[in-house]
C-alpha positions in Angstrom: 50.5 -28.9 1.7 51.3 -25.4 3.6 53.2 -24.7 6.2 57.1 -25.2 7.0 57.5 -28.6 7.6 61.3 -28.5 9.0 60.5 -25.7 11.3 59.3 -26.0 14.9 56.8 -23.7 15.9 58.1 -23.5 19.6 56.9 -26.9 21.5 53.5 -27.0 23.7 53.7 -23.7 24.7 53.9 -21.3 21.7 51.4 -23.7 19.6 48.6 -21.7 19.0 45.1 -22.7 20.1 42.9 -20.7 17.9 39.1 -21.3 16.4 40.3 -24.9 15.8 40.9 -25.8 19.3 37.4 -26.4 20.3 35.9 -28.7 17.6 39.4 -30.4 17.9 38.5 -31.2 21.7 34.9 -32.5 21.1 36.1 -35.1 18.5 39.0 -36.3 20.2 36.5 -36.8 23.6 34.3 -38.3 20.8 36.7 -40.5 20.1 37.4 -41.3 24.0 33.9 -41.7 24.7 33.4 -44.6 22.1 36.5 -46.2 23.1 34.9 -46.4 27.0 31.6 -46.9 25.5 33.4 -49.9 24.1 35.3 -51.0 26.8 32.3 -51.0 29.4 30.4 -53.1 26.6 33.2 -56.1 27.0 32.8 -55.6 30.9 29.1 -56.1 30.9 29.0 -58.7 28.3 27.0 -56.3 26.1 27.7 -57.0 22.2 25.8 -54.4 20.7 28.5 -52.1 22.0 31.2 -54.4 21.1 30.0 -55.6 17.6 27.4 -53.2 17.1 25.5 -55.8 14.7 26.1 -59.7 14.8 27.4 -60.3 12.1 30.1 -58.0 12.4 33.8 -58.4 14.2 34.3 -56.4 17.6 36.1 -53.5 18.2 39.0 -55.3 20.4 39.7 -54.0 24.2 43.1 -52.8 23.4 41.7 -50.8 20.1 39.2 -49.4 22.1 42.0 -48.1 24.6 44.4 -46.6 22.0 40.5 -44.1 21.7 41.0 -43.4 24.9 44.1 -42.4 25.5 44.6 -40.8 22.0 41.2 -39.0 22.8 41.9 -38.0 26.0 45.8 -37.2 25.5 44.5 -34.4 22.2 41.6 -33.1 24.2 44.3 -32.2 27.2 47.0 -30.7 25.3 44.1 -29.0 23.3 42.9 -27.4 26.6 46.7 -26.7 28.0 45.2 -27.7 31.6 46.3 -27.5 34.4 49.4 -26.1 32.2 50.9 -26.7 28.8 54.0 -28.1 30.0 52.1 -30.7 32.4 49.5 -31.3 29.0 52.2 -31.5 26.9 53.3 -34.6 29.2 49.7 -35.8 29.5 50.1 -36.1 25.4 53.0 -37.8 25.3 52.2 -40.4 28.1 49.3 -41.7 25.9 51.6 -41.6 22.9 53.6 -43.7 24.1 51.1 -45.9 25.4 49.6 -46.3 22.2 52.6 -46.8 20.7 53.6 -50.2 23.0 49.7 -51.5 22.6 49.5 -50.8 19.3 53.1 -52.0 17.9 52.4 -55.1 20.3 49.5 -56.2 18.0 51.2 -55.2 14.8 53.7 -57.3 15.2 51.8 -60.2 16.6 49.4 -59.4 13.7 52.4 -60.0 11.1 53.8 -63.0 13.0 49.9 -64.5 13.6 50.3 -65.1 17.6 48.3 -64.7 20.2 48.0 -61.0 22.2 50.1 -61.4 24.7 48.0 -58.6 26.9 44.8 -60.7 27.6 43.3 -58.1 29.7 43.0 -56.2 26.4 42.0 -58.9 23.7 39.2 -61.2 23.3 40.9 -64.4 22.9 37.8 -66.2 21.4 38.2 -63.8 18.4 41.2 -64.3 16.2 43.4 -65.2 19.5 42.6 -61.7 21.1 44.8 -60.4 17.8 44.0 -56.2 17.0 43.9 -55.9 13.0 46.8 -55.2 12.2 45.4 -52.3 9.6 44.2 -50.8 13.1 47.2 -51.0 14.6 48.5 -49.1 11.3 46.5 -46.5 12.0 46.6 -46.1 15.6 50.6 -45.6 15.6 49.9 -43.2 12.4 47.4 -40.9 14.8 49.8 -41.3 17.9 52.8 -40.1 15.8 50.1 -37.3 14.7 50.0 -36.2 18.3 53.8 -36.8 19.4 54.7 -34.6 16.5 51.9 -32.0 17.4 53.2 -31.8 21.1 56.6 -30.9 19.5 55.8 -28.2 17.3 56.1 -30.1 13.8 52.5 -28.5 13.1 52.8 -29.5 9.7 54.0 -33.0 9.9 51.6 -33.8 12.4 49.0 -32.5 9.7 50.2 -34.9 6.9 49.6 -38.0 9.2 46.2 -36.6 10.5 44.8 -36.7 7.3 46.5 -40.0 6.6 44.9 -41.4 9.4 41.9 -39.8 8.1 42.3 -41.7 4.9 42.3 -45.3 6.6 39.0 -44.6 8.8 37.3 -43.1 5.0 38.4 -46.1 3.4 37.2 -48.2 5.8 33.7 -46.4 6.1 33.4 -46.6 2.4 34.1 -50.5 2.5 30.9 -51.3 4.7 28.9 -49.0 2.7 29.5 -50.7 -0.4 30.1 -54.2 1.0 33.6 -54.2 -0.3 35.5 -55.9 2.4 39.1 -55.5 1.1 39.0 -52.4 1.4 38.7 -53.0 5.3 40.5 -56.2 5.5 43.6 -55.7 3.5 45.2 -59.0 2.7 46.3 -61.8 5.5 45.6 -58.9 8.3 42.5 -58.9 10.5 39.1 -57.6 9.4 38.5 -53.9 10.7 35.6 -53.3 12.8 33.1 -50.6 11.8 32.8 -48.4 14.9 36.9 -48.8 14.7 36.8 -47.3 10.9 34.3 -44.2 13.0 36.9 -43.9 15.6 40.2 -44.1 13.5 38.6 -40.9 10.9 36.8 -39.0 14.2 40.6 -39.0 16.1 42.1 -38.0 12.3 39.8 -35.4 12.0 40.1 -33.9 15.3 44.5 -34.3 15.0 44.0 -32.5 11.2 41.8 -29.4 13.4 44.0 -29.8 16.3 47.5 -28.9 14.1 45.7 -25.6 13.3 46.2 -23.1 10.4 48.5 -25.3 8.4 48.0 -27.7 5.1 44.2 -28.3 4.3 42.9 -26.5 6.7 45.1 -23.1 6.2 44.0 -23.6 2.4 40.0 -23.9 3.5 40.1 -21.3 5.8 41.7 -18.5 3.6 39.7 -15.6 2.4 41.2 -16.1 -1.0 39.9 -17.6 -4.7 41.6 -21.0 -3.8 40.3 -20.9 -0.2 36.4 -20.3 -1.7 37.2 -23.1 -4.1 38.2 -25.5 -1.8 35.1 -24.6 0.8 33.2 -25.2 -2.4 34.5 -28.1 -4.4 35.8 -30.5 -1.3 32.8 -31.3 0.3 30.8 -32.1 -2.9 33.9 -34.2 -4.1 34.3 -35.8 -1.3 30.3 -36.9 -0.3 28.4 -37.2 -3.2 30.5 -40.1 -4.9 30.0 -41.4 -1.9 26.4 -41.2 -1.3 25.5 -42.0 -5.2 27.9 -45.3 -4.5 25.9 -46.4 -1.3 22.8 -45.5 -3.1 23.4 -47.7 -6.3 24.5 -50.6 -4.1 21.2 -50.0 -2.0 19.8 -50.1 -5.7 21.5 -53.4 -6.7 20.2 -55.1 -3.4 16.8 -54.4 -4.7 17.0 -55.9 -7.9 18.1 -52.9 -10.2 20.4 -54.1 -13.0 24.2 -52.9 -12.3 24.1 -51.6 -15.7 20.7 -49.5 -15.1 22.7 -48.3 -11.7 26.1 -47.4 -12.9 24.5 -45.6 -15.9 22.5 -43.4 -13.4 25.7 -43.1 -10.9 27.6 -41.4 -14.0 24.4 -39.6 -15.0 24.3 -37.8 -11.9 28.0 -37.7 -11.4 27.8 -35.7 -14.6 25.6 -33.5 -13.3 26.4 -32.8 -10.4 30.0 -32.1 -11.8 28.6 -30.1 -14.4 26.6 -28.2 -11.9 29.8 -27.6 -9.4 31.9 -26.7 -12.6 29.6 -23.8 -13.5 29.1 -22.5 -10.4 32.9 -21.9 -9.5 33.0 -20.8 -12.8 30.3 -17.8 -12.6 32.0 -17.2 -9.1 35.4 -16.9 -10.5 33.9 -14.7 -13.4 32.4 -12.5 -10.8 35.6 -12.5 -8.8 37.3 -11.5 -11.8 34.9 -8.8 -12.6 35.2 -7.2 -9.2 38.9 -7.7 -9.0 39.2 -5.9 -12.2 36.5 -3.0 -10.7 38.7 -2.8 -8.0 42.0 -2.2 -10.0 40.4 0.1 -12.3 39.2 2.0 -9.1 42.3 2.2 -7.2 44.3 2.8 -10.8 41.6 5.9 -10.6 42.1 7.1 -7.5 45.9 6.5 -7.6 45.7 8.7 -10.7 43.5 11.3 -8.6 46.0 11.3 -6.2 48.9 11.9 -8.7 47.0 14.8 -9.9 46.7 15.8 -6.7 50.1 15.9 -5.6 51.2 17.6 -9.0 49.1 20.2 -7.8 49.9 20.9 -4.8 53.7 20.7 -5.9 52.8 23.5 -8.9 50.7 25.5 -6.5 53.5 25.4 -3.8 56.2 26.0 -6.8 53.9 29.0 -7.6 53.5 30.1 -4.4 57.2 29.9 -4.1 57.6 32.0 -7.0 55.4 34.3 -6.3 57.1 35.0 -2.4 60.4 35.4 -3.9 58.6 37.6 -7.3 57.2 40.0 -4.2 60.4 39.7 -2.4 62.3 41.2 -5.2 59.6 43.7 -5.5 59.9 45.0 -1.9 63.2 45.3 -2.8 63.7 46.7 -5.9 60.7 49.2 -4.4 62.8 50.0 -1.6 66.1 50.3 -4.1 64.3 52.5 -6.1 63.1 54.7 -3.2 66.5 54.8 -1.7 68.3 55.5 -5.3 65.6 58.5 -6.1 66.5 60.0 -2.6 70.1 59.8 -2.7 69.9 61.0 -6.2 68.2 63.7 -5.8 70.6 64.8 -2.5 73.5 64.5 -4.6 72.0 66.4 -7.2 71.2 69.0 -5.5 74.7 69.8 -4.3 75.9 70.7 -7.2 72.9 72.3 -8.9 72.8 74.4 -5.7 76.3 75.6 -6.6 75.4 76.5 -9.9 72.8 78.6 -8.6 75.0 80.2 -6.0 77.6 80.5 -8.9 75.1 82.2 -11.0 73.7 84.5 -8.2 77.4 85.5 -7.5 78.2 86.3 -11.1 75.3 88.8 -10.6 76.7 90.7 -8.2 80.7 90.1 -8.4 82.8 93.9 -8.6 85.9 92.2 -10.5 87.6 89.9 -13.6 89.0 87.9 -10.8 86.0 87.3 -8.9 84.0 86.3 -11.6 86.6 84.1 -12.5 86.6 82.4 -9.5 83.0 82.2 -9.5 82.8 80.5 -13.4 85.6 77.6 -11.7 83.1 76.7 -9.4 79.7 76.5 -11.4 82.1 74.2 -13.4 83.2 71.8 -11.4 79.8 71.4 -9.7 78.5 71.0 -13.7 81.1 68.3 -14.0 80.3 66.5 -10.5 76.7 66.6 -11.7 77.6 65.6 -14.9 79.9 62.7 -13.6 77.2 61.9 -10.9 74.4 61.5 -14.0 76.8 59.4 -15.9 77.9 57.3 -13.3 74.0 56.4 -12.7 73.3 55.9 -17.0 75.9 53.4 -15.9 74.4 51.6 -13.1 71.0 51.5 -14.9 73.0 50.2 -17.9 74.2 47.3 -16.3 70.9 46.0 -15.2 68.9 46.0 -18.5 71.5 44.7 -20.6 72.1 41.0 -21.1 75.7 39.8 -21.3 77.2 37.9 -24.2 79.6 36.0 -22.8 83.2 36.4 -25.1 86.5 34.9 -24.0 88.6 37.5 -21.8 92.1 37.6 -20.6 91.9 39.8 -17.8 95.5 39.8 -17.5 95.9 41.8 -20.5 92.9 43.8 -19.7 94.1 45.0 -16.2 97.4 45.7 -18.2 95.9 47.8 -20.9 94.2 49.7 -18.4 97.4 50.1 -15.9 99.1 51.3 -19.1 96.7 54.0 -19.7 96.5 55.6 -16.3 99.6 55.8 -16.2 99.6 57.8 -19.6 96.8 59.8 -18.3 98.0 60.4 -14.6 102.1 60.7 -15.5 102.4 58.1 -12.7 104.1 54.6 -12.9 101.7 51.8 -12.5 103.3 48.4 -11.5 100.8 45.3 -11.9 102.2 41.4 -10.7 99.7 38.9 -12.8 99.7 35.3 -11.1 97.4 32.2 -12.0 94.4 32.0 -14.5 93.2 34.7 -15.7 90.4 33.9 -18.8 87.3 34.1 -18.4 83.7 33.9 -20.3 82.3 37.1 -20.0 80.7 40.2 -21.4 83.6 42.3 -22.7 82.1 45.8 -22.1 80.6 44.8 -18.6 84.0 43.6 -17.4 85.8 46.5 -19.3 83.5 49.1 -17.2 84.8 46.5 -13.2 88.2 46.4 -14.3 88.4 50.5 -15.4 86.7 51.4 -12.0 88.5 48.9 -9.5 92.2 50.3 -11.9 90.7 53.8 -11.4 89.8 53.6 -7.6 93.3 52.1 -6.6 95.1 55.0 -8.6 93.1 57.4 -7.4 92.9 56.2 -3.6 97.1 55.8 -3.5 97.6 58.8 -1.4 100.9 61.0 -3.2 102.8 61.4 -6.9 104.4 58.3 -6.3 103.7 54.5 -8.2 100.8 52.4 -7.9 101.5 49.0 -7.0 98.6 46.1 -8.7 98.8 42.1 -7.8 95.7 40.3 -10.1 95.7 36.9 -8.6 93.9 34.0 -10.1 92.8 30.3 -9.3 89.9 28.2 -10.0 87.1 27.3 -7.8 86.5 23.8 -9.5 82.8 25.0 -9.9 83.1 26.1 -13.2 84.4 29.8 -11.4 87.5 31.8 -11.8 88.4 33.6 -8.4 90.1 36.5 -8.8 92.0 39.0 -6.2 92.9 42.6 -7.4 94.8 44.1 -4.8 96.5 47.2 -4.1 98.1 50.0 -1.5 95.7 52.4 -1.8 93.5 54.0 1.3 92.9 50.6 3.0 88.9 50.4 4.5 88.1 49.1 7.1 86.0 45.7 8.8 82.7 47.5 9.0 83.0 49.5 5.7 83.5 47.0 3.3 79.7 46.0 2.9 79.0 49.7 2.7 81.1 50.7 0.1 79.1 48.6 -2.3 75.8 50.3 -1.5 75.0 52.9 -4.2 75.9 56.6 -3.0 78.0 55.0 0.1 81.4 55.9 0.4 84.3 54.8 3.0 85.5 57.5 5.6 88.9 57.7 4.7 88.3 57.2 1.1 86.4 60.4 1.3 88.8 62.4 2.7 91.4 61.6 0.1 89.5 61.7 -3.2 85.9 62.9 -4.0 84.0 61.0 -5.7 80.0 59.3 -6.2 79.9 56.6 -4.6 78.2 54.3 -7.4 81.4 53.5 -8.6 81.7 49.6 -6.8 77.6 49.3 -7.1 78.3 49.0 -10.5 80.9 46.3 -10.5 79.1 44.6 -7.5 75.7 44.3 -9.8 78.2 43.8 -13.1 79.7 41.0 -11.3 76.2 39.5 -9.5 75.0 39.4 -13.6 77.7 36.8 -14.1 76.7 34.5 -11.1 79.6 35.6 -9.6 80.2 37.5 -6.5 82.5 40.5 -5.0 83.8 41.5 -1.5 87.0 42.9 -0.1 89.5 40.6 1.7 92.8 41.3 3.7 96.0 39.8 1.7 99.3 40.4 3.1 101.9 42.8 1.9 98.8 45.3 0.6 95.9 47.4 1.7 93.5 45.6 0.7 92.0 43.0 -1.8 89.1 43.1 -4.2 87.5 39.5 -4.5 85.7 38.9 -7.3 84.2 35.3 -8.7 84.0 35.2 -12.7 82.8 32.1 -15.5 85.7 30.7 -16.2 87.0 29.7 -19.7 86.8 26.3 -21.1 
């Protein structure tokens, strides 16, 4: 049985009403009518309405009041009128009425004494005693109710349909002329219309509980719920009509072997019959259920597809923004580098064409000689210029093969060699890690040109002063600071300088130069995943920051 037992559902008012509620209300005044039918019988004298036939025992006065006031008491809290606290009370009123008529007669039943109520007992009949199997059920169906009333849905369910069992059982007695099981041993015979009215007031407390036990299981839209819509009533009614008719049989003179050998024929039959119905059903559910899983597997699959799609095609779309990003941009590099190439070309190859016009025309030995300096210096700036961009071209098309590199020692070789080449002391401080996994040529050509910028932007014959710092980044990166006291540049230059052809102001005025010298360690430095900028660092000019794969 469904439902949670131990649980209250929240009393009379938060006990749902539901589909239920109406066939609930017309057994239980079903049940109320027959009682009154009943009772008006034994006040006009009438015993077709308290017997029904002769030869049958009466439905006592008090039995048929327990119909009413059970009937009426589930029809009112059914209906929650005039409201379902003042219904609620109704209910429980004739509960516990019932309970004092009915336990009055059970125990006068087991102690075999009169009624003592004789307004509501026929004391010519078994001294005016209710059968005490009546009186079983009665305080079964009014415990039904008082439990219903207080929210134990499912409780109330299990004694409905045990009340329902004692009016079947009863029934099935008088329709196969088995009076034990109506008369069960020293108590009272029970009436017929009292069997009627004991399963019509179990029936309408079982429909009155609402979706719980049974009923939740007949009502569901599931394979159980079909089977039990299916199976139940079948099971339930045709034993018993195939019982009533072999005893109808039997009265007419058919042997009891001829009749029970036709019974369990048609049992067989029957049960055959029910067997392979639920069983095609349950094959076709089966089939369908299986349809429907392959379907939705399908379509689940569809949509997988889908979504890979749209995630490739968005990925691709992705790809193909940033691919014609880094066109516009290497468009726009490319447009910028030709044009600043070619000015800075020109300067010098219009010197040499000055030069040469000059040489043309000069009167003296020293003219000409001053003329010939200046074509060649303009050769060499055009020849430094060309080399400088063989360099920065060089730097993006080759791929780097990482090597390990102590930079220390690098900067140091370098240091040593400018100040071979210049005949001025170079002074480097090394502090921290310093190895790193890196193209040895690439990093060669950062470390020569940032060593070469700080010697030649130290204003003056006098030392140059290096600090290489280094710590790691605990990102796999080595960042390292090369600072000196060269020609400091300032805030708004130091995005500038790294732009190919762009030089600082102040530089400029010290030392002549290209400007693609720091594009090239800004892109050799970009090839390593790294990055470069210039920071402030006390007690120097400047710092160049650099990030670099550090050694493992």
């Amino acid at each position: 049985m469904t439902g949670t037992a131990g649980t209250p559902t929240g009393g009379a008012s938060a006990e749902p009403v539901g589909p239920l509620a109406r066939p609930a209300i017309v057994l239980s005044l079903t049940t109320a009518f027959l009682g009154l039918v009943v009772l008006l019988g034994w006040a006009l004298g009438l015993d077709a309405l308290t017997h029904v036939l002769p030869s049958l025992v009466a439905m006592q006065p008090a039995t048929a009041t327990d119909f009413v006031l059970l009937g009426l008491g589930t029809a009112v809290f059914k209906t929650k009128l005039p409201t379902p606290r003042a219904a609620a009370a109704v209910a429980l009123v004739a509960v516990g009425l019932v309970v004092v008529i009915a336990g009055t007669a059970f125990v006068c039943e087991l102690e075999q004494v009169d009624y003592p109520f004789t307004f509501l007992g026929d004391m010519a009949q078994n001294g005016g005693r209710m059968s005490g199997i009546t009186a079983v059920a009665h305080l079964t169906l009014a415990g039904s109710l008082a439990l219903l009333v207080g929210g134990r849905r499912a409780f109330a369910h299990g004694a409905a349909i045990a009340g329902v069992a004692i009016g079947l059982m009863g029934l099935s007695g008088y329709a196969f002329g088995r009076s034990d099981l109506y008369s069960v041993g020293y108590f009272q015979t029970l009436a017929l219309h009292t069997a009627a009215g004991i399963l019509l007031q179990g029936l309408a407390l079982v429909l009155a509980t609402g979706d719980v036990g049974f009923i939740r299981l007949a009502r569901s839209r599931t394979t159980g719920g079909r089977l039990a819509r299916t199976l139940l009533p079948v099971i339930l009614l045709v034993p018993l009509a195939t019982g009533w008719v072999g005893v109808w049989a039997m009265r007419q003179g058919a042997g009891p072997g001829f009749v029970v050998a036709c019974i369990v024929t048609f049992v067989s039959l029957a049960s055959g019959a029910l067997v392979w119905g639920a069983g095609a059903w349950l094959r076709d559910s089966d089939v369908r259920r299986a349809e429907a899983e392959h379907a939705r597997a399908a379509a689940e699959a569809a949509t997988t597809e889908a979504e890979e799609a749209r995630l490739a095609a968005a990925e691709a779309l992705d790809q193909l923004s940033a691919l014609t990003e880094e066109l516009r941009i290497a468009n726009r590099d490319l447009r910028d580098f030709t044009s600043a190439a070619v000015h800075d070309l020109r300067g010098p190859l219009s010197a040499i064409r000055i030069g040469m016009q000059m040489l043309e025309v000069a009167s003296s030995e020293e003219s000409r000689a001053r003329v010939e300096e200046r074509v060649r210096a303009a050769t060499d700036r055009g020849m430094a210029l060309v080399d400088d961009l063989l360099d920065l071209q060089e730097v993006g098309a080759v791929d780097p093969e990482p090597t390990r590199i102590d930079l220390a020692e690098s900067v140091r070789a370098l240091a040593d060699a400018a100040s071979v080449t210049t005949g001025r002391a170079v002074n480097l401080d090394v502090n921290g890690p310093a190895v790193v996994d890196a193209d040895d040529h690439l990093i060669d050509r950062l470390l020569t040109n940032l060593v070469e910028n700080a010697v030649k932007y130290t204003p003056g014959d006098g030392p140059v002063d290096l600090a290489l710092h280094g710590e790691m980044t605990g990102t796999g990166m080595v960042e390292l600071r090369l600072a000196d006291r060269g020609v400091p540049i300032p805030e708004e230059e130091r995005e500038l300088v790294f732009e190919i052809f762009r030089r600082g102001t102040d530089g400029a005025r010290v030392a002549s130069g290209t400007g693609v010298g720091l594009a090239i360690c800004r892109r050799i430095v970009e090839r390593h995943g790294g990055q470069i900028d210039i920071r402030d660092e006390d007690g120097w000019s400047k710092s160049f920051r650099f990030t670099l794969p550090a050694h493992v």
